[in-house]
Biopython code that builds the backbone (N, CA, C, O; Angstrom):
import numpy as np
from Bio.PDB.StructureBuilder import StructureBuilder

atoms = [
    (1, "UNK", "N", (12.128, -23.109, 13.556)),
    (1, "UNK", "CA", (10.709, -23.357, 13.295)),
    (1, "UNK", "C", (10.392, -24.851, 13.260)),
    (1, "UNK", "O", (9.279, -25.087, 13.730)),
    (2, "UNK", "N", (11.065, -25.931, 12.830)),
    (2, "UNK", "CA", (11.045, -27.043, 12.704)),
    (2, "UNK", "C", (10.359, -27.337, 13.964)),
    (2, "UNK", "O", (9.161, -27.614, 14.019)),
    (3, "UNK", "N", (11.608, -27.234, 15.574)),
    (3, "UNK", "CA", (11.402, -27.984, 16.392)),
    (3, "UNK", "C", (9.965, -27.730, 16.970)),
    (3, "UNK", "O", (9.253, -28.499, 17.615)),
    (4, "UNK", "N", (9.654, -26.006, 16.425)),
    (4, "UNK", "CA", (8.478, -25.310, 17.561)),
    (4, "UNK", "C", (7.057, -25.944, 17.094)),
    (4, "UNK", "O", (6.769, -26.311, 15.956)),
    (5, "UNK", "N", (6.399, -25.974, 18.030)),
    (5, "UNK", "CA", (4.923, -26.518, 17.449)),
    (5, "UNK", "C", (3.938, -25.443, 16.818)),
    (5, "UNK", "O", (3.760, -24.248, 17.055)),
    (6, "UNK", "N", (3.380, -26.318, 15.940)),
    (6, "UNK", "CA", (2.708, -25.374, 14.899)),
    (6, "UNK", "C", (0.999, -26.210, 15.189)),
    (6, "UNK", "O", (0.665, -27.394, 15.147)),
    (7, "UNK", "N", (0.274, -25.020, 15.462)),
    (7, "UNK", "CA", (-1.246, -24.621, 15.436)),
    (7, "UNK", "C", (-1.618, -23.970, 14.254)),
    (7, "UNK", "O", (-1.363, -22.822, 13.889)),
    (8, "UNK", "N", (-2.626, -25.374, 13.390)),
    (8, "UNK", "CA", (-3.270, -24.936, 12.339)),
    (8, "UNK", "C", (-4.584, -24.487, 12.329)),
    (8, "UNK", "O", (-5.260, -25.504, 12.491)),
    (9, "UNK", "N", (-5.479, -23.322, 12.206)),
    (9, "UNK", "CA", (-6.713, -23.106, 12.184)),
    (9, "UNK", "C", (-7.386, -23.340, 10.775)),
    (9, "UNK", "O", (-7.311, -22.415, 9.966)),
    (10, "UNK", "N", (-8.021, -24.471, 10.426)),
    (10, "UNK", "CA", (-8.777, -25.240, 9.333)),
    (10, "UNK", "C", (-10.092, -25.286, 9.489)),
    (10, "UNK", "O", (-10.566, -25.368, 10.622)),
    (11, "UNK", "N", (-10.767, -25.248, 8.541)),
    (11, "UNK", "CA", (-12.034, -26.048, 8.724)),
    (11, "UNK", "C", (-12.394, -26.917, 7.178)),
    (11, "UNK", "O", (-13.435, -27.210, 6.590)),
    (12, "UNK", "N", (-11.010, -27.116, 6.933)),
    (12, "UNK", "CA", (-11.563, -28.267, 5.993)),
    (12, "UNK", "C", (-10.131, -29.016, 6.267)),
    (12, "UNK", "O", (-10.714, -30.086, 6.438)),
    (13, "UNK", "N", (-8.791, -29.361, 6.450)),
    (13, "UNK", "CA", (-7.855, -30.217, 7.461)),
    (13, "UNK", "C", (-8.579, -30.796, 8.735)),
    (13, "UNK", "O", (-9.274, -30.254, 9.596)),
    (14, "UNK", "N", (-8.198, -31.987, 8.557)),
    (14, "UNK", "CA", (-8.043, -33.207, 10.043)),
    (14, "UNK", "C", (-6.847, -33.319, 10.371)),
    (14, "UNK", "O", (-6.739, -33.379, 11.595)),
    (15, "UNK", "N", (-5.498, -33.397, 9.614)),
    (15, "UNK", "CA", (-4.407, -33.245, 9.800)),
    (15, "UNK", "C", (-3.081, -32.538, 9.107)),
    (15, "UNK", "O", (-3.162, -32.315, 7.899)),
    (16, "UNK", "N", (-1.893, -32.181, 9.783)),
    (16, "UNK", "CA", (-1.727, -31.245, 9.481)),
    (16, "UNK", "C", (-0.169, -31.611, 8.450)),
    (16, "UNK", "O", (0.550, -32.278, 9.194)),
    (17, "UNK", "N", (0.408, -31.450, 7.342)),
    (17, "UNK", "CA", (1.602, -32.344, 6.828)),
    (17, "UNK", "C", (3.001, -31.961, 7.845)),
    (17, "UNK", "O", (4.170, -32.225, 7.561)),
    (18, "UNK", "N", (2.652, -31.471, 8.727)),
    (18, "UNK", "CA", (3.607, -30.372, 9.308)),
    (18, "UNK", "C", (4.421, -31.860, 10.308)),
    (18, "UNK", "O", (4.023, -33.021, 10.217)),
    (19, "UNK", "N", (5.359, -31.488, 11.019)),
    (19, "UNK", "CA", (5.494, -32.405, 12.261)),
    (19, "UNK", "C", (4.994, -31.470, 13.426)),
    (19, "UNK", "O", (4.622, -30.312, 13.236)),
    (20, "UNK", "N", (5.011, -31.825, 14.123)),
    (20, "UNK", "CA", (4.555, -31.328, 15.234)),
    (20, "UNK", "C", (3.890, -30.288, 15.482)),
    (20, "UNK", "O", (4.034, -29.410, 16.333)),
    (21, "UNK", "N", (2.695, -30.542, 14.188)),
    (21, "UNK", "CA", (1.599, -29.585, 14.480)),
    (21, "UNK", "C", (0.341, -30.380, 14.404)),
    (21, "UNK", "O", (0.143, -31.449, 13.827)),
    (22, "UNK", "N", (-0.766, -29.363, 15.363)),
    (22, "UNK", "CA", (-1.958, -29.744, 15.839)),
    (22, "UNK", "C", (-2.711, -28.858, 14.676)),
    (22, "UNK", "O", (-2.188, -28.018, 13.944)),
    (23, "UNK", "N", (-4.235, -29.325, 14.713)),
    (23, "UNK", "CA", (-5.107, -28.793, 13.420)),
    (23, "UNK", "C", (-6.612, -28.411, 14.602)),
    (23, "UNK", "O", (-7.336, -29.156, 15.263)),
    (24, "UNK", "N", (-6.580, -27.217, 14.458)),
    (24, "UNK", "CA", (-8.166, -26.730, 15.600)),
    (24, "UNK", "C", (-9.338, -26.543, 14.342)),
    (24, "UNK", "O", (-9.097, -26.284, 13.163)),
    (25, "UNK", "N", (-10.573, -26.741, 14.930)),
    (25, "UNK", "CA", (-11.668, -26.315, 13.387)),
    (25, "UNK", "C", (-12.318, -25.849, 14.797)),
    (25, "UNK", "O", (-13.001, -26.562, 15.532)),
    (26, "UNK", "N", (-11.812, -23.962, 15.098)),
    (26, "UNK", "CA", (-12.409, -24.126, 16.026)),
    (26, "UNK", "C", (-12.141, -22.143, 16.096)),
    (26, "UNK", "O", (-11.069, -21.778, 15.613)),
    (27, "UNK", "N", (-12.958, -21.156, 16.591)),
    (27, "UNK", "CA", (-12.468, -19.713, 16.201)),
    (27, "UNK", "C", (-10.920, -19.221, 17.030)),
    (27, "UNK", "O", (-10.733, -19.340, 18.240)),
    (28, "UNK", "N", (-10.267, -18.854, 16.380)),
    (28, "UNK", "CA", (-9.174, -18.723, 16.746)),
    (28, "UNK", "C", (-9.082, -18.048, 17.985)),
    (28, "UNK", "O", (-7.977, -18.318, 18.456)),
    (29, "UNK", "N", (-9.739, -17.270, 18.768)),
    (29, "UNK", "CA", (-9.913, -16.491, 20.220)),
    (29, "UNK", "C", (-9.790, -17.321, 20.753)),
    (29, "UNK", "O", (-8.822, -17.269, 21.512)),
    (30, "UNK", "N", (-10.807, -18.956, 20.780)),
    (30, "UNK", "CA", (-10.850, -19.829, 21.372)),
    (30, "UNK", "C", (-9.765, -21.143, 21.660)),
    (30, "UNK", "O", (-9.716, -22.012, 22.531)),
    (31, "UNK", "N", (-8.852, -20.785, 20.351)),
    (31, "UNK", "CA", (-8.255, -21.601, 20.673)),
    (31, "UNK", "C", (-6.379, -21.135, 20.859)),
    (31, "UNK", "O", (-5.287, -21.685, 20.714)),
    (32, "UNK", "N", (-6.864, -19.951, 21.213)),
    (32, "UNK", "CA", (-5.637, -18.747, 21.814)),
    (32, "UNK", "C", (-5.816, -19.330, 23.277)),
    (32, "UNK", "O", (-4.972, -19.968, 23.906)),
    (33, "UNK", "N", (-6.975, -19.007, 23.648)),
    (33, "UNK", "CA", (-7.566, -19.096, 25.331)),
    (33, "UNK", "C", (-6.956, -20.632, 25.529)),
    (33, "UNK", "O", (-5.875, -20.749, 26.106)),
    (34, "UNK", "N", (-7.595, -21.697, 25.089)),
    (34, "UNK", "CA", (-6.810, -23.079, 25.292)),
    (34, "UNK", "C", (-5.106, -23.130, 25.419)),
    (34, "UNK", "O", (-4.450, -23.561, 26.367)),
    (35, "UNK", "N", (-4.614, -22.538, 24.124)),
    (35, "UNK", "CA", (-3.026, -22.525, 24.359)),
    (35, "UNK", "C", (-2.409, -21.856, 25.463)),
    (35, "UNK", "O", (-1.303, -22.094, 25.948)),
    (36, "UNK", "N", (-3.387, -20.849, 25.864)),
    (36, "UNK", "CA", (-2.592, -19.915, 27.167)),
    (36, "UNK", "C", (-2.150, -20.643, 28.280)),
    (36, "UNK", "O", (-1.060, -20.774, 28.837)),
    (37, "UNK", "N", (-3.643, -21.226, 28.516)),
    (37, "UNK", "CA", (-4.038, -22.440, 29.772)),
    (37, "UNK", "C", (-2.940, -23.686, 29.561)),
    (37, "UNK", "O", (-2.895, -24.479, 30.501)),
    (38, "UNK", "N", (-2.265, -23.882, 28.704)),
    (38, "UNK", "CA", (-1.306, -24.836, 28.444)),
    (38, "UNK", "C", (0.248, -24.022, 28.579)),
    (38, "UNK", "O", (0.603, -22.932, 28.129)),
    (39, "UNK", "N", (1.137, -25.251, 29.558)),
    (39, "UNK", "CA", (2.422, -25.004, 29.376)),
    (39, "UNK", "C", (3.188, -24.680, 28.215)),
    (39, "UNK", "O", (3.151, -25.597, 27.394)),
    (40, "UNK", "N", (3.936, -23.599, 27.823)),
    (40, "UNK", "CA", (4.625, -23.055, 26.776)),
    (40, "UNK", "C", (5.114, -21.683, 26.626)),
    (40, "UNK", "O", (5.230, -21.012, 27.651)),
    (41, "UNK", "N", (5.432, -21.148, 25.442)),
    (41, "UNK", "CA", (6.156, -19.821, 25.771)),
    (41, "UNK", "C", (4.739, -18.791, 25.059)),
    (41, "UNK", "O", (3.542, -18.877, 25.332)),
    (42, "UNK", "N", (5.388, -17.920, 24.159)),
    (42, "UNK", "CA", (4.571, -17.056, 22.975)),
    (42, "UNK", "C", (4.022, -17.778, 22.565)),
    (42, "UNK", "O", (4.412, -18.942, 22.478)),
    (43, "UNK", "N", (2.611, -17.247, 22.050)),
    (43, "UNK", "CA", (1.871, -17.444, 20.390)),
    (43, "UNK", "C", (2.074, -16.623, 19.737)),
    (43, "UNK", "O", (1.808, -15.492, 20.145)),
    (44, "UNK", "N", (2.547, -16.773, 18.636)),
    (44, "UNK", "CA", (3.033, -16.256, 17.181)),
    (44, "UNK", "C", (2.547, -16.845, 15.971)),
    (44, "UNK", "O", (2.750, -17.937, 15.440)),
    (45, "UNK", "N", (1.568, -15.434, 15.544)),
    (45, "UNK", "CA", (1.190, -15.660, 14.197)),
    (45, "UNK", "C", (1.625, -14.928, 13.195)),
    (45, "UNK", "O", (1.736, -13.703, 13.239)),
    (46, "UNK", "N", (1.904, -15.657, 12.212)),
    (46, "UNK", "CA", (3.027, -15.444, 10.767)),
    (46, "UNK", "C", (2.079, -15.176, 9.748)),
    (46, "UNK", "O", (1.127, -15.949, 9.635)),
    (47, "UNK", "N", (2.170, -14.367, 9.117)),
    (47, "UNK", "CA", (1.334, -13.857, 7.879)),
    (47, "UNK", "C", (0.150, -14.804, 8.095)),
    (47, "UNK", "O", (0.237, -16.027, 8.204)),
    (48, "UNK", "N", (-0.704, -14.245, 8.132)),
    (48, "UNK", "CA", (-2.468, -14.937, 8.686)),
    (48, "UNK", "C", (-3.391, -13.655, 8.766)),
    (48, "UNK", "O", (-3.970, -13.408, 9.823)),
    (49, "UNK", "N", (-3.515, -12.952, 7.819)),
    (49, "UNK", "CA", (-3.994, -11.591, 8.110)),
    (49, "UNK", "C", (-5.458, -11.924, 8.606)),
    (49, "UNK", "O", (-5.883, -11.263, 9.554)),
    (50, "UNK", "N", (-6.273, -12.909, 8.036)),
    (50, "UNK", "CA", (-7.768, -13.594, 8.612)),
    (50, "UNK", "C", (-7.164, -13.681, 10.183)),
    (50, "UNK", "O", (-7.302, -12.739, 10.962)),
    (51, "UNK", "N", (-6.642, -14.630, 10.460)),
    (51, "UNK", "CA", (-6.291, -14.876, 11.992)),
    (51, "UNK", "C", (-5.964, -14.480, 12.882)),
    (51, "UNK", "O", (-6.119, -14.891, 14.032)),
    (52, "UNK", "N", (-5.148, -13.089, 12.267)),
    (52, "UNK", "CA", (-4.542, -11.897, 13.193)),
    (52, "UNK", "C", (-5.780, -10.781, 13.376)),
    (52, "UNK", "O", (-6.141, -10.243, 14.423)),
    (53, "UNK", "N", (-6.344, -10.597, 11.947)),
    (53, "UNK", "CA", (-7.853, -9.724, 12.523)),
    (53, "UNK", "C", (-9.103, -10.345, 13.182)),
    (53, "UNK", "O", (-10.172, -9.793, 13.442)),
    (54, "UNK", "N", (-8.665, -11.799, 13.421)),
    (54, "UNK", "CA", (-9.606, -12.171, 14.204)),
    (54, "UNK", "C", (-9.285, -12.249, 15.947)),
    (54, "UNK", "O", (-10.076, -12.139, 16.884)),
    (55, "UNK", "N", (-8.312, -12.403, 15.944)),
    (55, "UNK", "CA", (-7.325, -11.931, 17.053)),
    (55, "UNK", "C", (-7.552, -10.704, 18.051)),
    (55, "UNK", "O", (-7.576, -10.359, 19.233)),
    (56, "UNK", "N", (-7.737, -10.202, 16.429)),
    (56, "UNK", "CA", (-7.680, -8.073, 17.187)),
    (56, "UNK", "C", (-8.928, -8.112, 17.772)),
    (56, "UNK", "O", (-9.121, -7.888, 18.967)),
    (57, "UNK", "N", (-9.911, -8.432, 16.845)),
    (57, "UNK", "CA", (-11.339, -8.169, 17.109)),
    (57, "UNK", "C", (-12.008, -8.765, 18.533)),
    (57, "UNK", "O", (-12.695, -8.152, 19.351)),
    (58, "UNK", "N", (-11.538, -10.283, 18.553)),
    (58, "UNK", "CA", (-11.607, -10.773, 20.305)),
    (58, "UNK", "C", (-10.812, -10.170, 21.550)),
    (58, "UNK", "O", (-11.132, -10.369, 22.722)),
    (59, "UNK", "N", (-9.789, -9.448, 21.147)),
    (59, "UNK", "CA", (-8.905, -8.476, 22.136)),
    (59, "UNK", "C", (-8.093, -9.502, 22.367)),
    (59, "UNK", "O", (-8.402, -9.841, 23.510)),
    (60, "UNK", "N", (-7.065, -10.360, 21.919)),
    (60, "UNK", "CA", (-6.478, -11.396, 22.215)),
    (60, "UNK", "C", (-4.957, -10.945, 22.092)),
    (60, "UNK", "O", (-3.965, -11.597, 22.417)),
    (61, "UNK", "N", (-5.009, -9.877, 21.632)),
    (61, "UNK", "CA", (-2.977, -9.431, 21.113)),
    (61, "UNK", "C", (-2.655, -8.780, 21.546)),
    (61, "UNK", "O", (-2.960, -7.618, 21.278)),
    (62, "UNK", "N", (-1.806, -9.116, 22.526)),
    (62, "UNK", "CA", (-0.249, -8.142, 23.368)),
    (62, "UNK", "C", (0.980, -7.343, 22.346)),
    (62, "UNK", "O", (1.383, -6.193, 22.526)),
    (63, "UNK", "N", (1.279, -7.963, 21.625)),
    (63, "UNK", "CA", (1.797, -7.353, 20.866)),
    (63, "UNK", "C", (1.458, -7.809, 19.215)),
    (63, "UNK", "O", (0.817, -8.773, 18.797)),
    (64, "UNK", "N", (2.113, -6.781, 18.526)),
    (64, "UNK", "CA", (1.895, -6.534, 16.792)),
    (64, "UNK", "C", (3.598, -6.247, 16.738)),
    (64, "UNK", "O", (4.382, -5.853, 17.601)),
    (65, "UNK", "N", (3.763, -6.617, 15.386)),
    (65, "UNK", "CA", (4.840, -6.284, 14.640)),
    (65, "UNK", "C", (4.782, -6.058, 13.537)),
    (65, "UNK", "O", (4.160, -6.994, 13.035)),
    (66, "UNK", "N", (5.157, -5.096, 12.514)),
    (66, "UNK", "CA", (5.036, -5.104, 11.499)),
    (66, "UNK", "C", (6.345, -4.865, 10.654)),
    (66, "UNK", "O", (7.203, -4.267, 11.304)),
    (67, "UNK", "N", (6.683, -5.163, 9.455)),
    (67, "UNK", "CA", (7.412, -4.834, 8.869)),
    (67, "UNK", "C", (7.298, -3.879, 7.433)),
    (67, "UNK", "O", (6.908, -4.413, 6.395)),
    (68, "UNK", "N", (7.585, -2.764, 7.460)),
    (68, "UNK", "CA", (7.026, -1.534, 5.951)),
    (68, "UNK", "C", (8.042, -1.749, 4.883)),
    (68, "UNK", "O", (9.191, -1.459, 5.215)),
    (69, "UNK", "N", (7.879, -2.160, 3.768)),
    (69, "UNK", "CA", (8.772, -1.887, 2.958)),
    (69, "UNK", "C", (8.164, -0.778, 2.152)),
    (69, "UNK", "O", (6.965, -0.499, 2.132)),
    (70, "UNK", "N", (9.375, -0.017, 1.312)),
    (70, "UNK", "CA", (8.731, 1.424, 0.639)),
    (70, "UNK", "C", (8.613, 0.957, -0.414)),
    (70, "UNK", "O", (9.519, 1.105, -1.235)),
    (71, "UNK", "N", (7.384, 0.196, -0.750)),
    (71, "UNK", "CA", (6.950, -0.027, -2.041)),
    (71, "UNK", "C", (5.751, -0.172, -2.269)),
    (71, "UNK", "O", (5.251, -0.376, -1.163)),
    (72, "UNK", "N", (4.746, -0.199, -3.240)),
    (72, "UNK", "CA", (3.137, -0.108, -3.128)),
    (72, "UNK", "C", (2.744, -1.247, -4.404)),
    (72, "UNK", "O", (2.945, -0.922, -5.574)),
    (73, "UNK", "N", (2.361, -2.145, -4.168)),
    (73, "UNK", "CA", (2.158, -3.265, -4.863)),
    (73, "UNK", "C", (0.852, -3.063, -5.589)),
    (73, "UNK", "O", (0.632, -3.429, -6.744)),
    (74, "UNK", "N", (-0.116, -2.349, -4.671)),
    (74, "UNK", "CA", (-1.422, -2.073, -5.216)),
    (74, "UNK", "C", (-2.365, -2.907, -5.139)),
    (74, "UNK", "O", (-3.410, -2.986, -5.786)),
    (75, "UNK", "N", (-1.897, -3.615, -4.206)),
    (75, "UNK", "CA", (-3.329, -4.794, -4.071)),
    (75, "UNK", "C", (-3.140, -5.637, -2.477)),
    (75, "UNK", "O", (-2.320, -5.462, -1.576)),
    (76, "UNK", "N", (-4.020, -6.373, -2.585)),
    (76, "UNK", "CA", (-3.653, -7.321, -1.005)),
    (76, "UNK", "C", (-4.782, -7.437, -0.076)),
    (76, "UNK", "O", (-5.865, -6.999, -0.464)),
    (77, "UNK", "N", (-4.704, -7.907, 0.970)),
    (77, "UNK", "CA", (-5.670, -8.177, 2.153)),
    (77, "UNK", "C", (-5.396, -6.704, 3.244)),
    (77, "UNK", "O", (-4.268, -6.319, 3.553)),
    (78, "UNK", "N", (-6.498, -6.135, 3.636)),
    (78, "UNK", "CA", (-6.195, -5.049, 4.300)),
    (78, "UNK", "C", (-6.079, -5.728, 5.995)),
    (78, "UNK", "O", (-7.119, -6.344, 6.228)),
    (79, "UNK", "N", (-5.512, -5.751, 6.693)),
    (79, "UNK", "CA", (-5.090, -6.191, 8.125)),
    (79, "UNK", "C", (-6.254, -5.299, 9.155)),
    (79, "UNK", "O", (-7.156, -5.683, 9.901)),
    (80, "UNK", "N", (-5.671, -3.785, 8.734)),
    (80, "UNK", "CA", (-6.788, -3.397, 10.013)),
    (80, "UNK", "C", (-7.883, -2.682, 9.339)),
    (80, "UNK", "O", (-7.935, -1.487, 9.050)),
    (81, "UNK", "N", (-8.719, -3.580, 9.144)),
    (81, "UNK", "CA", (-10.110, -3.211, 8.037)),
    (81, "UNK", "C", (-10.730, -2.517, 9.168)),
    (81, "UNK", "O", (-10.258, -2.480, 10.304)),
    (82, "UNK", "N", (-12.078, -1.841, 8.691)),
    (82, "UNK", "CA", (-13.193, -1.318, 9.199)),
    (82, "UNK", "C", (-13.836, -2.278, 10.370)),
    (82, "UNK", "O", (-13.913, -3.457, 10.025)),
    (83, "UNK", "N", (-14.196, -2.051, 11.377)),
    (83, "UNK", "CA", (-14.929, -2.882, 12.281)),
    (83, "UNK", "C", (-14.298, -3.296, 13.847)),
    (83, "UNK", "O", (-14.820, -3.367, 14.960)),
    (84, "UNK", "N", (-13.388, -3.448, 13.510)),
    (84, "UNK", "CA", (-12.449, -3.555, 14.699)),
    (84, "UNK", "C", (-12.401, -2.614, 15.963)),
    (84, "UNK", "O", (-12.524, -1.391, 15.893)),
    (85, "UNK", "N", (-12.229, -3.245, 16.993)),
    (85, "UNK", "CA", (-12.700, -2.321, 18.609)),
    (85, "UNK", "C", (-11.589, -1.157, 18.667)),
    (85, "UNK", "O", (-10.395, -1.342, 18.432)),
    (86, "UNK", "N", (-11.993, -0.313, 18.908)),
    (86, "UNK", "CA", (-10.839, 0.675, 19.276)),
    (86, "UNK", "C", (-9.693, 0.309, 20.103)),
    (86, "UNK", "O", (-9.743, -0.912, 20.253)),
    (87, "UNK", "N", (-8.651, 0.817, 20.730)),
    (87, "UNK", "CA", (-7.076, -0.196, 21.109)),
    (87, "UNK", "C", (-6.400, 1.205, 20.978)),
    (87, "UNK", "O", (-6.476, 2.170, 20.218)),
    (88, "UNK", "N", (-5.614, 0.796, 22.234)),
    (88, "UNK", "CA", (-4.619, 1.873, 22.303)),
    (88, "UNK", "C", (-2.955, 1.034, 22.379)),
    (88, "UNK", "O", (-2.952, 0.211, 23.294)),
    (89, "UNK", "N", (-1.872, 1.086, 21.761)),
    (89, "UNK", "CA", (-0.962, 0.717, 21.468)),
    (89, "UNK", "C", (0.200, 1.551, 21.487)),
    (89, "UNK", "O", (0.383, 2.507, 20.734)),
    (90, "UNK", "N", (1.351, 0.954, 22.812)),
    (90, "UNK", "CA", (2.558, 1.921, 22.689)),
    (90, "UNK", "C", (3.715, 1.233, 21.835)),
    (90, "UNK", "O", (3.966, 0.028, 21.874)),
    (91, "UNK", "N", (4.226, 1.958, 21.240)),
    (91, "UNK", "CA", (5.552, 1.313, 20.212)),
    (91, "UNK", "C", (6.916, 1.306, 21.182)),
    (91, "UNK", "O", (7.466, 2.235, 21.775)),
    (92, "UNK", "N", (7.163, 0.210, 21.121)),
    (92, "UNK", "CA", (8.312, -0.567, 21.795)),
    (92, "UNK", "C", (9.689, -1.150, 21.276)),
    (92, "UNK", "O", (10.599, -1.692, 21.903)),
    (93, "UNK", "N", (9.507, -0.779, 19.519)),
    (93, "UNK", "CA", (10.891, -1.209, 18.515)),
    (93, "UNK", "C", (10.344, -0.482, 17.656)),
    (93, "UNK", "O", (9.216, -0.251, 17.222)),
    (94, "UNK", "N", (11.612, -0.100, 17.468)),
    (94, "UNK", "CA", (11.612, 0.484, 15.477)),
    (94, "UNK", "C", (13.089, 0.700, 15.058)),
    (94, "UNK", "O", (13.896, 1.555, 15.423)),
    (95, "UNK", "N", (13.229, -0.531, 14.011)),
    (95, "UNK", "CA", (14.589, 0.143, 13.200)),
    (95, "UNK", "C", (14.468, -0.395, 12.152)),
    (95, "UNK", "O", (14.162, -1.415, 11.536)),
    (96, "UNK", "N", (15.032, 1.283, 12.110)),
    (96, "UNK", "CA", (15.395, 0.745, 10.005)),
    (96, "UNK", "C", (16.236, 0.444, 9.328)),
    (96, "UNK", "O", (17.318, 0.989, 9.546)),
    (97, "UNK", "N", (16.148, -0.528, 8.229)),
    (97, "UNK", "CA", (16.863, -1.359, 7.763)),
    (97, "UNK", "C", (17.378, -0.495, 6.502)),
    (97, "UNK", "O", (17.042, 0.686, 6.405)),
    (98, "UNK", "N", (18.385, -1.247, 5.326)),
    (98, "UNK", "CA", (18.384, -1.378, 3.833)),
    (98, "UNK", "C", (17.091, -0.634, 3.478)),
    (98, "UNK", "O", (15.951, -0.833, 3.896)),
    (99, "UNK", "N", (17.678, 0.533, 2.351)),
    (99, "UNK", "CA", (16.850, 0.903, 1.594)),
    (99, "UNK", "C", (15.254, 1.099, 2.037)),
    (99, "UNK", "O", (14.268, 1.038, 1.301)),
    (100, "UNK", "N", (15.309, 1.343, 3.409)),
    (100, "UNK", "CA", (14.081, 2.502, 3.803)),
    (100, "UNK", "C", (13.410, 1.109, 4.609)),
    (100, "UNK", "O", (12.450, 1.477, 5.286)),
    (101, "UNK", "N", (13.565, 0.158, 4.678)),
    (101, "UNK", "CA", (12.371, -1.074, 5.478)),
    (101, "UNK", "C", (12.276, -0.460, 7.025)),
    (101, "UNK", "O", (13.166, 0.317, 7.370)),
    (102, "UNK", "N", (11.724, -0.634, 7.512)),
    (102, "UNK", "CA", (11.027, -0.086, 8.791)),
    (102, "UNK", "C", (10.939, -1.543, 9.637)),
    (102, "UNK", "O", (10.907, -2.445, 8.800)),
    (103, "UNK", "N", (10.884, -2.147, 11.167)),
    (103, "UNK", "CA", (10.919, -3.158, 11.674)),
    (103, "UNK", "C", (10.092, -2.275, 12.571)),
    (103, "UNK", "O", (10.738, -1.343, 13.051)),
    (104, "UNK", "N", (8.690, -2.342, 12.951)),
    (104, "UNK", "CA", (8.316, -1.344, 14.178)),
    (104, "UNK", "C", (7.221, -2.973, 15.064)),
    (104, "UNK", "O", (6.727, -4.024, 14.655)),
    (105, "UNK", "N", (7.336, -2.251, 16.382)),
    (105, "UNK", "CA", (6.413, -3.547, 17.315)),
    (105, "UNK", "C", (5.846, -2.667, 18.354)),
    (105, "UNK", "O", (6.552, -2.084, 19.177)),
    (106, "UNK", "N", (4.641, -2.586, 18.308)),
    (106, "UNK", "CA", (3.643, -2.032, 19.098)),
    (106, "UNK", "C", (2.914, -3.648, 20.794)),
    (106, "UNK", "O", (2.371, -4.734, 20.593)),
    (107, "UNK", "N", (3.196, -3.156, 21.803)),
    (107, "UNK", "CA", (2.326, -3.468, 22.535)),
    (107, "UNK", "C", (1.316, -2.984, 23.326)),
    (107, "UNK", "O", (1.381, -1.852, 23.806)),
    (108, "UNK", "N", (0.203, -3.870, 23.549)),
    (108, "UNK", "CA", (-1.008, -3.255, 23.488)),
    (108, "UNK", "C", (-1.152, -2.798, 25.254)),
    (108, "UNK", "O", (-0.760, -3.376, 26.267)),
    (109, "UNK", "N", (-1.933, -1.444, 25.038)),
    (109, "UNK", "CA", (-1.805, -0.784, 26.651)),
    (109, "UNK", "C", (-3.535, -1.276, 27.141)),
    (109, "UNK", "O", (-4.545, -0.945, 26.519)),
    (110, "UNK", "N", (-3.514, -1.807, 27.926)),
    (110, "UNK", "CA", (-4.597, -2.005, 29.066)),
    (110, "UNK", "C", (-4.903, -1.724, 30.303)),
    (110, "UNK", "O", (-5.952, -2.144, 30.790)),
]
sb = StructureBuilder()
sb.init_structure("model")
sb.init_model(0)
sb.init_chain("A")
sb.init_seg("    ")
for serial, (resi, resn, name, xyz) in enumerate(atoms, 1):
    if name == "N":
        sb.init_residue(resn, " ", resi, " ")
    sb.init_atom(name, np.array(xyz, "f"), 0.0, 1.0, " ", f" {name:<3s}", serial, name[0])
structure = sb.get_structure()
C-alpha cells in the first residue's frame, strides 16, 4: 500500500498526509472517469461505504467484494441502502475462512 497511489475524495483537504496521494473535491464518478483515462492498473476502494454507494449509483463498479463475518454488531452504515439502480451481478469467489467468515466477489454483468 505504501508504494500504490492513493486518491483522496475531500471537500474540506487541499492536501493529503499520505505520500503519494492526490486529494479530488470533486464527485467521485467523476473522478473514477479521469483515473480510467490515465495510465495504471485497478481502482480500489477500501472501506468508503459513502464512496462505494456513490460508485454504485453512477454505474461505475465492475466488481464488489465483500467480506461476512458471523457476528451482528447492531449498528453501522448500510452499503446498499434504498435508491440505488437495479444491477445484475455474477459471483466469481467465495471461500470460507476460520470460524464461519465468508470472502465472496461479485462482478457486475452488462
Amino acid at each position: 500500500m505504501r508504494d500504490s497511489e492513493k486518491v483522496v475524495l475531500s471537500n474540506t483537504l487541499t492536501e493529503a498526509p499520505w505520500n503519494n496521494a492526490r486529494v479530488f473535491d470533486r464527485p467521485a464518478a467523476e473522478v473514477v472517469d479521469q483515473l480510467r483515462g490515465e495510465p495504471g492498473g485497478d481502482i480500489v476502494v477500501l472501506s468508503s461505504a459513502s464512496v462505494i454507494t456513490a460508485l454504485l449509483a453512477a454505474d461505475r463498479v465492475d466488481r464488489i467484494s465483500f467480506t461476512v463475518f458471523p457476528e451482528i454488531i447492531g449498528g453501522g452504515q448500510r452499503l446498499l441502502d434504498a435508491g440505488l439502480p437495479p444491477s445484475k451481478w455474477t459471483l466469481v469467489k467465495a471461500t470460507a475462512g476460520d470460524h464461519g467468515v465468508l470472502a465472496i466477489a461479485y462482478e457486475r454483468v452488462r
